[in-house]
C-alpha positions in Angstrom: -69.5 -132.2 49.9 -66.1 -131.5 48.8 -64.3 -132.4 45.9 -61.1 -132.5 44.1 -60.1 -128.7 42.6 -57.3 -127.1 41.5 -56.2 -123.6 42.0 -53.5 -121.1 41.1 -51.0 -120.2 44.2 -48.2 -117.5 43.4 -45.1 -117.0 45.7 -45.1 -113.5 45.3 -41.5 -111.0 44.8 -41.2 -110.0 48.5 -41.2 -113.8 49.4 -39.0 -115.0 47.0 -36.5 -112.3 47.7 -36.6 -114.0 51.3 -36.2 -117.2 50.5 -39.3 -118.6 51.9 -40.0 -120.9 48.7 -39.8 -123.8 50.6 -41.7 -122.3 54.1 -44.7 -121.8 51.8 -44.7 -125.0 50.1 -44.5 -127.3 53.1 -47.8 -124.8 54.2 -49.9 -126.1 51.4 -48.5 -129.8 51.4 -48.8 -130.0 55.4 -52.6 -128.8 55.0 -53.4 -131.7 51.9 -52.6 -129.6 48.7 -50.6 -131.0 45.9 -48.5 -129.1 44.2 -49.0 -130.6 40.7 -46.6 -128.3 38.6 -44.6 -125.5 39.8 -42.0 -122.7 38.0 -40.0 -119.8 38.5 -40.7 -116.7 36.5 -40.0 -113.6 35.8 -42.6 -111.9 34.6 -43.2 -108.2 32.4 -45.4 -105.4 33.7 -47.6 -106.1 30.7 -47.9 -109.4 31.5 -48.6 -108.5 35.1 -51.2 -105.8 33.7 -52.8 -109.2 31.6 -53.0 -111.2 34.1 -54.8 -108.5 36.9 -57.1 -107.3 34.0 -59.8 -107.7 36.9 -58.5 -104.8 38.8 -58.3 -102.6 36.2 -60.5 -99.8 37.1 -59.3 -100.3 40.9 -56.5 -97.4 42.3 -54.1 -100.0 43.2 -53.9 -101.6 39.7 -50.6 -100.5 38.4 -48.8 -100.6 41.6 -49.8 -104.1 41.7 -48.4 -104.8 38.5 -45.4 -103.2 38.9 -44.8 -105.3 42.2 -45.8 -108.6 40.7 -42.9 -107.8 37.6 -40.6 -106.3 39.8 -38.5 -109.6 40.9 -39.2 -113.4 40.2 -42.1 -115.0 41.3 -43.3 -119.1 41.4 -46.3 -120.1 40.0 -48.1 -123.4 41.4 -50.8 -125.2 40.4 -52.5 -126.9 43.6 -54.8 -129.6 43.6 -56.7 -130.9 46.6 -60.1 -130.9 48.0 -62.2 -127.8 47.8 -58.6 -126.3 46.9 -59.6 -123.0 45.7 -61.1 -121.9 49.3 -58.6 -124.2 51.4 -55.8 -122.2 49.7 -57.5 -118.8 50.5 -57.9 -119.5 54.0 -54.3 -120.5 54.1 -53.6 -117.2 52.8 -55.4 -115.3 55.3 -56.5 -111.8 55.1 -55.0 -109.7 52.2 -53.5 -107.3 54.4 -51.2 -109.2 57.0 -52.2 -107.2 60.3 -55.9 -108.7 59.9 -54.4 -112.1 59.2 -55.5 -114.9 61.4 -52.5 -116.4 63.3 -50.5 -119.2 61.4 -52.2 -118.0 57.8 -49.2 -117.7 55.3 -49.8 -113.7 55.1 -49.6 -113.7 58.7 -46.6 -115.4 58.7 -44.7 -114.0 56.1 -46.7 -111.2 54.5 -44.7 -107.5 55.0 -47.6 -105.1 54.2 -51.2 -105.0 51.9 -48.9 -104.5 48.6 -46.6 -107.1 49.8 -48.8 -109.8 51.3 -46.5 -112.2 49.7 -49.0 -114.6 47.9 -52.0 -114.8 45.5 -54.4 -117.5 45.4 -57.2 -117.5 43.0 -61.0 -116.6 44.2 -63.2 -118.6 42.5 -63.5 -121.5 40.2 -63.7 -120.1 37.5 -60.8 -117.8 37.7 -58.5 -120.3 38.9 -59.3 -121.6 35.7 -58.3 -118.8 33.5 -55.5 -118.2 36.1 -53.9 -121.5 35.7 -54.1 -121.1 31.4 -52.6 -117.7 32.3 -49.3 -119.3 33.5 -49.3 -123.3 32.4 -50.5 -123.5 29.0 -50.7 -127.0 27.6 
């Protein structure tokens, strides 16, 4: 059964630099996601470090910190049903070459570093994820 969700969605550097704000946005609206708030930010490599705590002990870690702080970014918070997995399926594969056709990595993604979004994986951390970035 699916039911109403909400989920964190980020526009990542690479895609912002290209101006494909708007491309990505009509993706989620066109597929039933609601883009309930929305901002551009520019965000610290310490902040960046915070808010990928989860891949800490991974090799890519501060690469992918310093990409996520290295330009602005927009941070969305999506509501639809069974959001968190819709969102991740528009995505696609993280790396852009294994991408199914039409996904927003496929589209727009340049490489594995710069797949140009992040959507969160679960439930859970689209919870934390969402605190990270709109706190009431």
């Amino acid at each position: 059964m699916s039911k109403i969700e909400q989920t964190l969605s980020i526009i990542k550097p690479d895609a912002v630099e290209r101006n494909l704000i708007e491309n990505i946005k009509s993706i989620f609206i066109k597929n039933d996601l609601i883009i309930k708030q929305d901002k551009k930010i520019h965000i610290t490599k310490e902040e960046a470090a915070e808010f990928y705590k989860i891949h800490q002990s991974k090799p890519f870690y501060d690469g992918l910190c310093s990409y996520l702080s290295s330009g602005p970014i927009v941070v969305m918070v999506l509501e639809g049903k069974n959001a968190v997995s819709s969102n991740r399926k528009l995505m696609g594969a993280t790396d852009p070459k294994n991408a199914e056709e039409d996904t927003i990595r496929k589209l727009y993604g340049v490489s594995i570093d710069k797949n140009s979004v992040h959507g969160s994986d679960s439930i859970e951390n689209a919870k934390k994820e969402i605190n990270f970035f709109f706190k009431n």
